[in-house]
N, C-alpha and C positions, 0 to 999 in steps of 0.2 A: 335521835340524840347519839352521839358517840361518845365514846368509852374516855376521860380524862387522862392524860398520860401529865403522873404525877410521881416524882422522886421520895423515897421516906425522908425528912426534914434531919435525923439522927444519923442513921446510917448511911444515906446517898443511894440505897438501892433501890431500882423499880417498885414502884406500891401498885398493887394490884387489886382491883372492887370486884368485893366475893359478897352478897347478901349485905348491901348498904354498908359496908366496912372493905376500908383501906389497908391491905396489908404487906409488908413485904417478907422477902426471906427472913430475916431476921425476930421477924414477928412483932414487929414495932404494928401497932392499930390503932388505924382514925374511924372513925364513925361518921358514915354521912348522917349529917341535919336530916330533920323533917324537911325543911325549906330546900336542899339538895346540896347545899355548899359542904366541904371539909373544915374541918380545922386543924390548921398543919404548921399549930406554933406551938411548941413543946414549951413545957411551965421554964425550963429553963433559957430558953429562948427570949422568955417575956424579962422589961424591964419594969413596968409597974402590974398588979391585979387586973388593972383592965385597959387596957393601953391604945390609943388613939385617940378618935373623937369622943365624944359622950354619944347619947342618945338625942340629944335635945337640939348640938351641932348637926348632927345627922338630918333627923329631920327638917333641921331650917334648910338645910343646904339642897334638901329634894324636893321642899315647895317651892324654892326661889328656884330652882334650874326645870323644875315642871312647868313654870310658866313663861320657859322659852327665853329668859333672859341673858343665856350664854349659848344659844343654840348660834349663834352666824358663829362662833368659836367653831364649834362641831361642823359647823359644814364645811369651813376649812379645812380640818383635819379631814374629813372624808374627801373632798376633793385632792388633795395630797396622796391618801393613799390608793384613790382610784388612779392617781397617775402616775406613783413610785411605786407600789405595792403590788405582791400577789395576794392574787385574792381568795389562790387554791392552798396557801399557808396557813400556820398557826399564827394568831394576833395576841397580844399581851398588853394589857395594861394595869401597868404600876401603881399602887396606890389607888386603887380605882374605885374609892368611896360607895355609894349607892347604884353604881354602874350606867349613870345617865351616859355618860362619853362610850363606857364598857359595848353595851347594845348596837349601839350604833355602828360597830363595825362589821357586825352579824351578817356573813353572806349566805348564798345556800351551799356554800363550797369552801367554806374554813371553820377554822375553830377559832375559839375567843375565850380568853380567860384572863378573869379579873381576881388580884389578888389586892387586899388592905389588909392591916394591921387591927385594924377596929370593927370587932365582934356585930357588933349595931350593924354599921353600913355593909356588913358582908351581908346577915343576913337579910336587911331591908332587899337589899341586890339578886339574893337568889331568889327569895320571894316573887319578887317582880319580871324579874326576867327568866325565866328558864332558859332558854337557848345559849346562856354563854355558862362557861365551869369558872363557878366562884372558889375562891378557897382567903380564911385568916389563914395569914404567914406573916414574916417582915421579910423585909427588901431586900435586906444585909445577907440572904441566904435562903437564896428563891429554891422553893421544891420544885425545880425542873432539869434535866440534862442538859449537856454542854451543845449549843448552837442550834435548841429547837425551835426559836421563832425569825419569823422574815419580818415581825414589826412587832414592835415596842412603844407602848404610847406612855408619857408621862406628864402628868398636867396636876403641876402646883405641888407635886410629890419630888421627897428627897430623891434629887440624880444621882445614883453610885454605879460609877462608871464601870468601874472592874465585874462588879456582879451580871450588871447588864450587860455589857461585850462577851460576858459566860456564856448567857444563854441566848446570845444575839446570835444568829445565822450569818456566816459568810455572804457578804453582796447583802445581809440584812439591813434594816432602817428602825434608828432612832425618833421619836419627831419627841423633843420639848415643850413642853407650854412654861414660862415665866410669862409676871407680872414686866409690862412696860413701861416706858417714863412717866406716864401719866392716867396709871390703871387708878380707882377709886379717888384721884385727887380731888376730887371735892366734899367727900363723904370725911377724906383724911385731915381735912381744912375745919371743918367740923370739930375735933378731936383734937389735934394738936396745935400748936401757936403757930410751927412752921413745919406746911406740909411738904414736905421733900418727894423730888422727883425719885422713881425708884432707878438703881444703877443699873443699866444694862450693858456696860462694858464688861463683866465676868462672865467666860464664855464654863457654863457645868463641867465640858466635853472636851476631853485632851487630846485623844488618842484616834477616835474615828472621826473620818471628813464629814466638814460642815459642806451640806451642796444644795441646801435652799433656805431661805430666812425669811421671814413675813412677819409683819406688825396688824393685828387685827386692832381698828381704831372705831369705836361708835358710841353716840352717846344714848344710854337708857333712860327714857323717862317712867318715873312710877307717881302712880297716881292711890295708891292707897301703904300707910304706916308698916302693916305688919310685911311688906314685901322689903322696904329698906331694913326693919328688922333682921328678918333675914339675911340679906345680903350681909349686915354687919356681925351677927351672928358667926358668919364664913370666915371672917379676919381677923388677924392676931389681934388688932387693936380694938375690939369689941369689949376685950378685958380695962382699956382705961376710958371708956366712955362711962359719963356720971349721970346719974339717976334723973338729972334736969333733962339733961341730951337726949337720952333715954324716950321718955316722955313727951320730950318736943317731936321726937323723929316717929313715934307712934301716933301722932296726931296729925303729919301730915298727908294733906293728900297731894302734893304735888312736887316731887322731887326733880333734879336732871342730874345724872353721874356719869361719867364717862369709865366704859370697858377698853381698856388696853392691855392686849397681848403678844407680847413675844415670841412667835413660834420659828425652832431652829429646826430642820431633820437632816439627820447624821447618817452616812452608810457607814458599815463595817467593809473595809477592803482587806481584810484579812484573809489570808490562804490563798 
């Protein structure tokens, strides 16, 4: 296991692990978890008590992706960065919930570090994976130095651009994941009167070149209630589904939905 190189989130100086605690010059201290993660969001940092997911999104979001039903996502992303990436760098990803995407970049020759905002999914993440450095923080003001990662992964997590070109490495790589024209539209047909194709004419990414773009397109079939559960669980619009829908969609066992994803990746040509 190697040593996590982490910023103090106040001061900006190196934090240094002395006996399961983070500290830097200044004397700012984080405590590692039981589970191994930091938490490296100071109470003034936070906008609500407990900010992200719940517990209960969490979970759904790691039974539905433990059953492999976003994994041809992930293999694209890894085929991506076995062919843009090093693989002797630091990896980072953003928003990196329960760390299903997180792991999966684990070589025997980098490091991998997944940062969320939601207490829940960080530590479900350390929990489960040892091998990558989790940490709660927000995005708006990542606990790392200027240009330490060669890759940056973000999928279905706020893009800020400025923050991520911070810590983005020269000749480093972005890779986006958005929703496509026609990610969950039949689950969304469901729900609304009119389900609208999502826009993919808004490019996140101003500043670093766009130098590959890929639409991941397949349809899933589910054969039992509590998996579309889930899934809808993951999506804003699970808050106006009604208690009928509800019900109807837990009783099924035969669903077909289509996954659509937009995946962009960005170099930094900087310096």
């Amino acid at each position: 296991m190697f040593l996590a190189q982490y910023v103090c989130p106040i001061c900006k100086m190196s934090l240094v692990l002395n006996s399961k605690s983070y500290r830097c010059q200044s004397n700012h201290s984080f405590d590692e978890a039981k589970e191994g993660y930091v938490n490296l969001l100071p109470v003034q940092h936070k906008h609500s008590k407990d900010p992200g997911d719940n517990k209960a999104m969490v979970n759904a979001r790691r039974q539905f992706l433990d059953k492999g039903f976003y994994q041809p996502l992930a293999d694209e992303l890894q085929s991506l960065y076995r062919q843009y990436g090093d693989l002797t760098k630091p990896v980072f990803d953003a928003g990196c919930g329960e760390g299903f995407y997180t792991q999966q970049y684990v070589k025997p020759t980098n490091r991998v570090y997944g940062i969320d905002i939601a207490k829940n999914a960080v530590k479900n993440a350390a929990k489960k994976y040892k091998d990558c450095q989790f940490s709660v923080a927000t995005l708006s003001q990542l606990p790392f130095s200027e240009n330490y990662f060669a890759w940056i992964n973000s999928i279905y997590a706020p893009i800020l651009e400025e923050e991520f070109t911070r810590v983005l490495a020269n000749n480093g790589y972005l890779v986006t994941v958005t929703p496509a024209k026609n990610h969950l539209i039949e689950l969304k047909a469901l729900i609304y009167r009119t389900a609208k194709q999502h826009d993919i004419t808004k490019s996140p990414i101003e500043n670093l070149t766009l130098i590959a773009q890929k639409e991941v397109n397949y349809v899933m079939e589910f054969t039992k209630g509590e998996d579309i559960i889930n899934l809808l669980a993951m999506t804003p619009f699970a808050f106006k589904t009604t208690e009928t829908l509800l019900n109807d969609l837990k009783a099924r066992n035969s669903f077909s939905c289509q996954a659509d994803f937009l995946i962009r990746l960005y170099k930094n040509n900087a310096g």
